[in-house]
Phi, psi and omega in degrees: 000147205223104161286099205263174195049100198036053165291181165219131163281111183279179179279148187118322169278112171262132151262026176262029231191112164314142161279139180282123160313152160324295163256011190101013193252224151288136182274147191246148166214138204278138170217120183237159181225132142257109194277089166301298216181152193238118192298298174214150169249113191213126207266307195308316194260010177024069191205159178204130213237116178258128162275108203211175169236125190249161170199147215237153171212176238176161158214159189219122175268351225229005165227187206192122157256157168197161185072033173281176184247133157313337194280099187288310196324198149057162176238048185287311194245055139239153200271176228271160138303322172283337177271345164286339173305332192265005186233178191276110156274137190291150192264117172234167188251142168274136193268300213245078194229172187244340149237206199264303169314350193264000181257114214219111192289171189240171189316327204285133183281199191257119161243136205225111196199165194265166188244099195278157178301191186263324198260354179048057160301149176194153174261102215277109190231132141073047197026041198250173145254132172222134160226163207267172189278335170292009173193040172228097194312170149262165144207153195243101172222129178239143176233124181218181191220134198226164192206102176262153187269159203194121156258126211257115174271110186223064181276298205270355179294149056242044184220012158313144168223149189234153181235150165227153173258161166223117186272141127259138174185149205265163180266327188283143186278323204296000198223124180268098158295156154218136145330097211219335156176126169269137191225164167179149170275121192275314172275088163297126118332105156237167198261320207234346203246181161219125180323097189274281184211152167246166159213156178208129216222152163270194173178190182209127153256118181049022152124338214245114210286151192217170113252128169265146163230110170298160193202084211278106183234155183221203202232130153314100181267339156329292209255029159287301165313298190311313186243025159213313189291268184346313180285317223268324150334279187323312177275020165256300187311336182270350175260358183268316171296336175272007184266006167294330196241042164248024171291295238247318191250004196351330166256007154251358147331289177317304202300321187292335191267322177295330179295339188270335180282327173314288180296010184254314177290342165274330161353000000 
């Protein structure tokens, strides 16, 4: 038993060890995203790297808190550093990444803390207030900046859409992701891209229970026209108009024509 907030560890407690359910069943966990920002689109390297904060919740029956707040905002109930060192947290793998290195934490520390019930029940022991863990959440948010691989289609352009993933999925079988709430800012700034949809759906990767999170980009066709279709018109007409005077003129023909293929190929 793990008394939390200026706690103590009794003997008896593994944080290598899933906290056991009520019945024996899976343990379920809550999984939210916040999607801060989509950092780079990068075609080349088929890769696109996003800033977000996921956060995981939980109940562990196997601790007893005491001296929480009423208050679930705020970081009135988080716990100590020794004390998330000493307890079990659910683990997850980024799947479709290509090392350890595309995973980069950002200043904001981790915050780890208890989430009190909606009726704040407790038991008055010893002049304690004490609660119990089965009906006091844990929660976990980390914030990091990750740079996933994405294979990128372009058969339909400038009228391409493109999807990237963000893969999760736990090393324990005994441990349930469930999907409990996606956030994301709809105006995101892109360079080359326009925001479509995000959706985070569960899904199984290689055998294994996952969350995906999709990430639907699509193309400015306004200003796609405006800065390829339009220039690229204009210069074929002015290289077509100049071969009227190519009786008379020839080498500036040759010349007007070689600068619009100069200027088609950096296009």
């Amino acid at each position: 038993l793990i008394k939390s907030m200026r706690g103590n560890i009794r003997k008896g407690y593994k944080k290598e060890l899933i906290p056991p359910s009520e019945k024996g069943e899976i343990l379920s966990v809550n999984f939210s995203l916040n999607i801060h920002q989509i950092l780079e689109i990068d075609e080349l390297t088929k890769s696109f790297t996003v800033k977000y904060s996921q956060t995981r919740e939980w109940f562990d029956r196997r601790l007893t808190y005491k001296h929480l707040k009423k208050e679930k905002e705020g970081n009135l109930n988080v716990l100590l550093p020794e004390e998330s060192e000493a307890i079990w947290y659910p683990y997850l793998v980024l799947n479709n990444i290509r090392n350890v290195g595309d995973i980069e934490s950002t200043e904001v520390p981790d915050i780890h803390k208890v989430i009190p019930n909606t009726n704040f029940t407790f038991a008055a022991t010893n002049n304690m207030h004490t609660f119990k863990g089965s009906e006091n959440a844990l929660s976990l948010t980390k914030e990091n900046s990750v740079e996933w691989k994405c294979e990128y289609a372009y058969h339909w352009y400038p009228f391409d859409t493109q999807v990237c993933q963000m893969q999760f999925f736990s090393l324990w079988e005994k441990t349930d992701f469930h999907p409990s709430d996606l956030r994301y800012n709809p105006d995101i700034s892109l360079d080359r891209y326009t925001l479509g949809r995000i959706q985070m759906c569960k899904s199984t990767i290689q055998k294994k229970k996952a969350i995906v999170v999709e990430v639907t980009l699509g193309r400015p066709i306004v200003s796609t026209c405006l800065t390829v279709f339009v220039p690229t018109i204009l210069l074929l007409v002015i290289s077509f108009a100049a071969r009227t005077f190519a009786e008379e003129y020839i080498d500036m023909v040759i010349q007007v024509n070689l600068t619009i293929l100069l200027v088609l190929a950096t296009m």
